[in-house]
C-alpha positions in Angstrom: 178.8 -53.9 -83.8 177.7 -50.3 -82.9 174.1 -49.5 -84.5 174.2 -45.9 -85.0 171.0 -44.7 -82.4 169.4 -42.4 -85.4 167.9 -42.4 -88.7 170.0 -40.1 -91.3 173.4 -39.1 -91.5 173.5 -42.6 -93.6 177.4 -42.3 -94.0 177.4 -43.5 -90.0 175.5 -46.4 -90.9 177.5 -47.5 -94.3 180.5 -47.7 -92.2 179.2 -49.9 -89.2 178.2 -52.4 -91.8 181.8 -51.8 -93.4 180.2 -51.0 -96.8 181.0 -48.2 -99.3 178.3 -45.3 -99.3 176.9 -45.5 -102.8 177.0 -42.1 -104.9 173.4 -42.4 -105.3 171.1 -43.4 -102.2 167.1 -42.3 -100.7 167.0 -42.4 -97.5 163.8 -44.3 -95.9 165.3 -44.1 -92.7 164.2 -40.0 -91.8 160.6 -39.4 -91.0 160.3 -36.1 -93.3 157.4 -35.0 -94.8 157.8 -35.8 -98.4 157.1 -32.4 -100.0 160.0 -30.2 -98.4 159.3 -27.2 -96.3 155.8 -24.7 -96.9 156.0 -22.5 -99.6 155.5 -19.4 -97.1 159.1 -20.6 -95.9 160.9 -21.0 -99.2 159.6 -18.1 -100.1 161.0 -15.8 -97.9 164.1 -18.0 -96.8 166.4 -15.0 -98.4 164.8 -12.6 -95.9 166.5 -14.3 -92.9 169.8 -13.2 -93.4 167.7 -9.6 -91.8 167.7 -11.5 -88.1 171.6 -12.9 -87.5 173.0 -9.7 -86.5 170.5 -9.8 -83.6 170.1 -11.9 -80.2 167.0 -14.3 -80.6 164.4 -13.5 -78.2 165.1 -16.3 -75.0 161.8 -16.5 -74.6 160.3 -17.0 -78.0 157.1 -14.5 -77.4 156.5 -14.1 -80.9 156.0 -17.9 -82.1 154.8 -18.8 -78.9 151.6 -16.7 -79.4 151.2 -18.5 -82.2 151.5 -21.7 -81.1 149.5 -21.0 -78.0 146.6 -19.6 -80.5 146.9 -23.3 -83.0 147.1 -25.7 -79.7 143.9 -23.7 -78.0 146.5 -22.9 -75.0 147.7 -20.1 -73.1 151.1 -18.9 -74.2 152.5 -19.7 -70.6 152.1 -22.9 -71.3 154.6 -23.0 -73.6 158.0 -23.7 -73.9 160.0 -23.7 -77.1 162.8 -25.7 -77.5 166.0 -26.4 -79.8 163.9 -29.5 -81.2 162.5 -32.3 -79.0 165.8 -33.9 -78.3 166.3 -30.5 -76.2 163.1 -30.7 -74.5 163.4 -34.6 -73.5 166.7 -33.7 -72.6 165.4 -31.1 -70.3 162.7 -33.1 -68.8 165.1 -36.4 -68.3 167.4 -34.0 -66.3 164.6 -32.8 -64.5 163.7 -35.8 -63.3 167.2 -36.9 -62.3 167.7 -40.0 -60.3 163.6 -40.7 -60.6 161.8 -44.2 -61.6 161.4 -43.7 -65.0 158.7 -46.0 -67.2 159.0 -46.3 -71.3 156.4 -47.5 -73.3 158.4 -49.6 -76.0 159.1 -49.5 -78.7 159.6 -46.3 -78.9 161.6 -42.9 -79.7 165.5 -44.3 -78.6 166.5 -40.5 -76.9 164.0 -40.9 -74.3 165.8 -43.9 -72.8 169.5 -42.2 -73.6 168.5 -38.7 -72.1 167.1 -41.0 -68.2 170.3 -42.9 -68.6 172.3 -40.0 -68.6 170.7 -38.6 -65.6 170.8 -41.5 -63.6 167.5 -42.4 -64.0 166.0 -45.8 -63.3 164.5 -47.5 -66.2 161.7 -49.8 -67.2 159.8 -51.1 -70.0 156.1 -51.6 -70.4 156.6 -53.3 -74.0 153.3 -52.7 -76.4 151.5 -56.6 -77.6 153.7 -58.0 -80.6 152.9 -57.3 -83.9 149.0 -56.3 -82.6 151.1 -53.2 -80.8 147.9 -53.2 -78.0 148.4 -50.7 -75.2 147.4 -53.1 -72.7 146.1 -50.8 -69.8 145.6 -53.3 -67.0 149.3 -54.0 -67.2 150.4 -50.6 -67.9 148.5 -49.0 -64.7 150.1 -51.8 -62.4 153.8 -50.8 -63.7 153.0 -47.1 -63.4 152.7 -47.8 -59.1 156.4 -47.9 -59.1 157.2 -45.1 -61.4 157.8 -41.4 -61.2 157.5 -40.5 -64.4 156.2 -42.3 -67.7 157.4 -41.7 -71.4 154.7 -42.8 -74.5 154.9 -41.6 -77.7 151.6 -41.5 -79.4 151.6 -41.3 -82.5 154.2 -44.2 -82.0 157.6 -44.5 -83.2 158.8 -46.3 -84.6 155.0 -48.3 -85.8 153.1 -45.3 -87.0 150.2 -45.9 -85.4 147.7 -43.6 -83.3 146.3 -44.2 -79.8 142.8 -42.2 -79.9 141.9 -39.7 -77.2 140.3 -42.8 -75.0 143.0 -44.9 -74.5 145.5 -41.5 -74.0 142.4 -40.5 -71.6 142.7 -43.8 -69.5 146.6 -43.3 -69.2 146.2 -39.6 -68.2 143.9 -40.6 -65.2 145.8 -43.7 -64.3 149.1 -41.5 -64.1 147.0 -38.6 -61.9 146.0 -41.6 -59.4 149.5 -42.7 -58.9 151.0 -38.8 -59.1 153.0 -39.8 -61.6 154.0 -37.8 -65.0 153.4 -38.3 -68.2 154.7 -37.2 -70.8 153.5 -37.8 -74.1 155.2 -37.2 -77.3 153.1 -36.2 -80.2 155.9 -35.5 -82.9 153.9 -36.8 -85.7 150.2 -35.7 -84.1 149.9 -33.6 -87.1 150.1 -36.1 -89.6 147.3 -37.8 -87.9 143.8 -37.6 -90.0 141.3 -38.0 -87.2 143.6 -36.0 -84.6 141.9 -36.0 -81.5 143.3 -33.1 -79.3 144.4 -33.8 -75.6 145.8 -30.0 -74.6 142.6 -29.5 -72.8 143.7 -31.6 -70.2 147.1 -29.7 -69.7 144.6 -26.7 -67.8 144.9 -27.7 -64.6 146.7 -31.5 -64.8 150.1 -31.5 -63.0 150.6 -34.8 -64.4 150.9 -34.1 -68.0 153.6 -33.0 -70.6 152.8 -32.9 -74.2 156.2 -32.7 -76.6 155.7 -31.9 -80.7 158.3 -31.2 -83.1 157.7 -28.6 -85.8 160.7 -30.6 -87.7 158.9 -33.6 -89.1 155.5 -31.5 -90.6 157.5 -28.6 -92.4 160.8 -30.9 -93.1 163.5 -28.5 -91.2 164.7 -30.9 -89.0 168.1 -28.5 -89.8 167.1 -25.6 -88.3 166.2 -27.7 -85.0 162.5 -26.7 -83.8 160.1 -28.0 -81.1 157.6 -27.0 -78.2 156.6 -28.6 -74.4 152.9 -28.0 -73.9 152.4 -28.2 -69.6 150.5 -26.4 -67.1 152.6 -23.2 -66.1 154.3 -24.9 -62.9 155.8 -27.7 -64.7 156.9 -25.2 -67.9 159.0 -23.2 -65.5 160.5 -26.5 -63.7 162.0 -27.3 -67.7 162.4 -23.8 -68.6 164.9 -22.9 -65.4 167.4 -25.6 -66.5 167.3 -24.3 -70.5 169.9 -22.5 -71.4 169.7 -19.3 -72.3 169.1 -18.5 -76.2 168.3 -22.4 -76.6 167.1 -21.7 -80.1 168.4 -19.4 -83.0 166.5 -16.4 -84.5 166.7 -18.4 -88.0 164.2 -21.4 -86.5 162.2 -19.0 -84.1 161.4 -16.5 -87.4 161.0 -19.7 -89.8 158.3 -21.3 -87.4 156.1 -18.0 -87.4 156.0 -18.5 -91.0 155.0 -22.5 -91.5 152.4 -21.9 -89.2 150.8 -19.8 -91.8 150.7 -22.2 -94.1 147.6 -24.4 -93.9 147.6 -25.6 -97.6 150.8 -27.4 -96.8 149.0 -29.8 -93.7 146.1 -30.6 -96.1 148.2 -31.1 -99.5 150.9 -33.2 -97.0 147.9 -35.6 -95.7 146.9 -36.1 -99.0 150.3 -37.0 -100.6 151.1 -39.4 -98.3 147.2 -41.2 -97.9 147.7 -41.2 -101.8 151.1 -42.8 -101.4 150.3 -44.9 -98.4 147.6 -46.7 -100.6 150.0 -47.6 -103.9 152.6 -48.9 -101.4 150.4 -51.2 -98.9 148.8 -52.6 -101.9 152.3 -53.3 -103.3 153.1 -55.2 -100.1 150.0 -57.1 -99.5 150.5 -58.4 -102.8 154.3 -59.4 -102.3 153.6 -60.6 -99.3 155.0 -58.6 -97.0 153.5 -57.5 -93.4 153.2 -53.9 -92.6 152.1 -51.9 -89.6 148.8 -50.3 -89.9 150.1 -47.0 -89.7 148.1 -43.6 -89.0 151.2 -41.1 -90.3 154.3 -41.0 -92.8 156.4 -43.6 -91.4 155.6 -47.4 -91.0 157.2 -51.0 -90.0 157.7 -53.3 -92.5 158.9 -57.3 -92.3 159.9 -60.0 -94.8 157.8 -62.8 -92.6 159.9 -65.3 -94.5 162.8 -64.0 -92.1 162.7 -63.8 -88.4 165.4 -61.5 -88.4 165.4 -58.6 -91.4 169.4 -58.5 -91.8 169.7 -60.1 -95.0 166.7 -57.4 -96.6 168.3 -54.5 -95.1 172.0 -55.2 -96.3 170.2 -56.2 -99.8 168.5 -52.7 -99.6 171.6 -50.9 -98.5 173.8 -52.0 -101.6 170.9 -51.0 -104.1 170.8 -47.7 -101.9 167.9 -47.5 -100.5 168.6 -46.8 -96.8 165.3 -48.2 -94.2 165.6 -47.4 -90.4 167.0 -50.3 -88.5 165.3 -51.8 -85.3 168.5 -53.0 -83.4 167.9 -50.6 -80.8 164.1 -50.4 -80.6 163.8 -52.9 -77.3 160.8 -55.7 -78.3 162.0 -55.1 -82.2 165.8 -55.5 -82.4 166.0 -56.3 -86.1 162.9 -57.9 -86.6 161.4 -55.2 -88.5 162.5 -52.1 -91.0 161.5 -48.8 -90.3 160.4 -46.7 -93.7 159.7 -43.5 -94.2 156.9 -42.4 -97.0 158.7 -40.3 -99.5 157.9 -38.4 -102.9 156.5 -41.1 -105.5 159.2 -41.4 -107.9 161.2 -42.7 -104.8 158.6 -44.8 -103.8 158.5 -46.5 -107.0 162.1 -47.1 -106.7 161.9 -48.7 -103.5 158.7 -51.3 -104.5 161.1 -51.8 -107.4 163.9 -53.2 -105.6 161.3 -54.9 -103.1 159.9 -56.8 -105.9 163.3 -57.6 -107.1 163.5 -59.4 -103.8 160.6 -60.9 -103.6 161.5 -62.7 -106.9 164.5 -63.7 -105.7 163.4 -65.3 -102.7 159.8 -66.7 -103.3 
């Protein structure tokens, strides 16, 4: 059977299990923040129909000073980007034919975009179910690669590697000239986020990717930004092709990053949410990743493999993120997202119908 490689787009899933797509379904499976787009964006989302009659800026000034003013970070070191999958795209073609090093589990484009470029691949696979970094191991794979992929916070666990441990890897990767790039796509969810673009200045050994997708919930519209130092932006940005994102996302990005309100109601939705769902579990007895953002793993320990749960979930529709293609995973957890509470409550509703049934 053929796992579709992505959350969403559940109609892809429904058929590789050969079942019918139910009428009514949530979908756990997309990382989205739970409360839709900022209200500075929904606001003025008529307005945009002003900017399609015109070329979008290639070089996406405008937003760029912005972001270079929120990140602390000169605007040269930016480049913006038709959402990450561009950007990883970008930097795996960049780095054709290199030794390339994946922390797993983790984000599935990385490994698709190196394969594509004929990239050599490895894993250095984070501790089981204790998801531990494991540094001394790390540094001695990192001697025979060019380049290293690590998603922080991690995908598909939730959970946050403070500025220490990401320190650590940064100055092992800058012994052994090798690059690192580190995806923060979910950074902003993060409480206690402990900025690393500082080290960016003057580090050729550093690329920081961040999606503006996941925070304001336009994963539609396609939005995402490389922080580097200015040699390494114009290495990625000589191989993007020109007009690489619309005027609709470059416009709609000025406006969520206006919208502070929306970071600090977000956090508090989903601690709120995060609570009244891991107390659910704990007391069904069901083990969850001690997750830092708005997505997290979740097991039935009854069951070594989470098949039964997730086809169970499916026919209710309720639609978790499978593992099959998360290497050191591969079905032994669900991946769910942390949505609005009425869907919550649907989902520990058909969770403790489960539970019940298989005490």
């Amino acid at each position: 059977m053929k796992w579709p490689p992505h959350g969403s787009n559940p109609q892809y899933l429904y058929a590789a299990m050969d079942m019918p797509l139910p009428e009514k379904r949530i979908d756990f499976s997309a990382n989205i923040n739970p409360i839709g787009p900022p209200a500075e964006l929904k606001e003025r989302w008529g307005t945009l129909i002003d900017f399609i009659t015109d070329y979008p800026d290639p070089n996406a000034l405008s937003l760029k000073k912005k972001l270079a003013l929120a990140a602390g970070v000169k605007d040269t070191q930016i480049l913006v980007g038709n959402g990450g999958a561009e950007l990883i795209s970008l930097i795996a073609r960049m780095m054709a034919g290199k030794r390339v090093l994946i922390v797993q589990p983790a984000f599935s484009e990385y490994e698709a975009a190196c394969k594509v470029n004929g990239c050599t691949i490895t894993y250095h696979q984070l501790e089981s179910d204790t998801w531990c970094l494991n540094m001394e191991a790390l540094s001695l794979k990192l001697m025979n690669a060019d380049a290293v992929f690590f998603c922080n916070p991690n995908n598909p666990t939730g959970i946050y590697y403070p500025e220490s441990a990401v320190k650590e890897l940064i100055e092992a990767c800058m012994e052994r000239h090798c690059l690192l790039v580190i995806d923060e796509a979910f950074y902003d969810f993060v409480k206690d986020y402990q900025s690393i673009t500082p080290y960016i200045k003057n580090n050729p050994s550093i690329m920081i990717l961040r999606s503006m997708t996941k925070m304001f919930a336009v994963p539609g519209l396609r939005l995402g930004y490389l922080l580097a130092n200015e040699e390494l932006i114009e290495k990625v940005s000589a191989i993007q092709p020109h007009w690489s994102v619309n005027a609709l996302a470059l416009k709609a990005g000025e406006w969520c990053l206006e919208g502070e309100q929306h970071l600090r109601l977000t956090r508090e939705v989903i601690q709120m949410e995060k609570e009244r769902l891991f107390l659910f579990y704990q007391k069904h007895n069901f083990s969850v990743s001690s997750t830092d953002v708005n997505f997290y793993l979740l097991k039935d320990p009854v069951l070594d493999d989470q098949l039964p749960l997730f086809q169970y979930l499916l026919e209710k529709g309720i639609i978790p993120r499978h593992t099959m293609n998360f290497p050191g995973l591969r079905g032994k957890w669900l991946r769910f997202a942390i949505k609005a509470p009425e869907n919550n409550d649907r989902l520990m509703e058909a969770m403790g119908e489960w539970r019940e049934s298989h005490l």
